[in-house]
C-alpha angles and dihedrals in degrees: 000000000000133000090257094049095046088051097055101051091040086064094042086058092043092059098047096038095035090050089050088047090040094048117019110018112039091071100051093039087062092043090048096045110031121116091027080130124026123191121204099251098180136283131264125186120280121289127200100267099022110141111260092217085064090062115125105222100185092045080046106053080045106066100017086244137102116248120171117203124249123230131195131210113260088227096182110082135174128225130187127197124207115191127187107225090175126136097273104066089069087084123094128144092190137038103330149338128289083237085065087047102051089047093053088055107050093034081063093047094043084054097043082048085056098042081056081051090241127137130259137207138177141209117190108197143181122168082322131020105285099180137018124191104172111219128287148162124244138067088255089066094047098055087046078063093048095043091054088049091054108040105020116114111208118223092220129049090196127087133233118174097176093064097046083057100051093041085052083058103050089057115035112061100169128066114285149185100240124185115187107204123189138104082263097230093160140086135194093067102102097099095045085054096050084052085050091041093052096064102019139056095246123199119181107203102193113202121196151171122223093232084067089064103059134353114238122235098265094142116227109013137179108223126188119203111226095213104055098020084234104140112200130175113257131201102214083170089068107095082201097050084042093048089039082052094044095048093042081059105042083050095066093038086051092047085045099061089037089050101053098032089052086052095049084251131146121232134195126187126195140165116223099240087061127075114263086197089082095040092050092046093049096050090042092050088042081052106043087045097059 
């Protein structure tokens, strides 16, 4: 793909990410994601209805009066988007890849950060870190974020979400919005999660075909996996060969929502023939609600 090209779809993806930020998400991401971090602005004396637990003792006992503290919203928040470039999200039976889903996703939540005027970051990972960009402010950033998701060649086919993980801990050392976005076929993360969990506010956004879910009936077939290159005949007429595949799956999938709801951590699931607007909205509402 040249420049040009790269350009161009670059702004394409800018106008259809940047109108849902701009006009449906901005305002459910701050919502979601406000008073995540809360600074001591000063105290004032009690008022009918103050919460009790904000009462300042000390100030208090000093004056023989009640006074509560005051806190501010911390409005300046981090995210950080991790994104899997493996193998396996080249594969798509419909419009598109779940590369070019996941893209689309994280490109509308890296424009509704920045509506919030918050900094975003991004790790692209295989089965190791391929790419850092350490979080800033500003739509030229952002497009720099959508630019690498678009254009960037991973050396490894292969994933490797633990490592992703540790990788997310060695370098961010204050609390962060974090979105793990991947088809999540892999397995071992959970404890690396519970580490991230611990000190972020974690959201895995699992992107997948139909096709991933079962194989169709198309007789003998030669598969290739997109992870290793190694291509092997398949007998998709076999119930056996199509139930082994579907279990393998479900597996993962089941591995996936344990995983993340035994770290504290949110999870969304979409295919990607579906539209990942609902989904987000419903997981950001669900969010903001709680």
């Amino acid at each position: 793909m040249d420049t040009k090209e790269i350009l161009k779809k670059v702004r394409k993806i800018e106008i259809k990410t940047r109108r849902l930020s701009d006009h449906i998400f901005s305002g459910e991401y701050h919502s979601s994601f406000k008073g995540r971090g809360m600074t001591f602005s000063e105290v004032r004396q009690y008022q009918y209805g103050d919460d009790v637990r904000a009462i300042d003792w000390n100030v208090t006992a000093r004056y023989n009066e009640t006074y509560v503290k005051v806190f501010e919203e911390e409005r300046e928040l981090t995210m950080l988007l991790m994104v899997d470039i493996s193998g396996s999200e080249f594969f798509g039976t419909t419009q598109q890849f779940k590369r070019d889903t996941l893209t689309e996703i994280a490109a509308t939540l890296a424009f509704s950060a920045i509506q919030n005027n918050d900094k975003v970051g991004l790790i692209l990972f295989s089965d190791n870190v391929e790419l850092f960009i350490p979080p800033k402010k500003g739509k030229s950033h952002v497009l720099r974020i959508i630019r690498e998701l678009i254009e960037f060649k991973p050396q490894s086919k292969q994933t490797n979400i633990s490592e992703a993980l540790k990788f997310l801990s060695s370098i961010l050392k204050k609390k962060a919005i974090v979105f793990l976005l991947s088809d999540f076929m892999d397995s071992d993360y959970e404890q690396t999660l519970k580490i991230a969990g611990k000190k972020h506010d974690v959201t895995g956004i699992r992107v997948f075909d139909k096709h991933d879910v079962s194989i169709p009936n198309l007789g003998m077939v030669p598969m290739v996996d997109a992870e290793t290159n190694q291509t092997i005949l398949v007998n998709t007429a076999s119930k056996k060969v199509r139930n082994a595949y579907q279990a393998y799956y479900l597996k993962n999938v089941d591995y996936f929502e344990k995983a993340f709801s035994h770290s504290g951590a949110g999870t969304v699931s979409t295919r990607i023939d579906e539209s990942y607007v609902k989904k987000l909205l419903g997981y950001f509402k669900h969010k903001g609600a709680r």
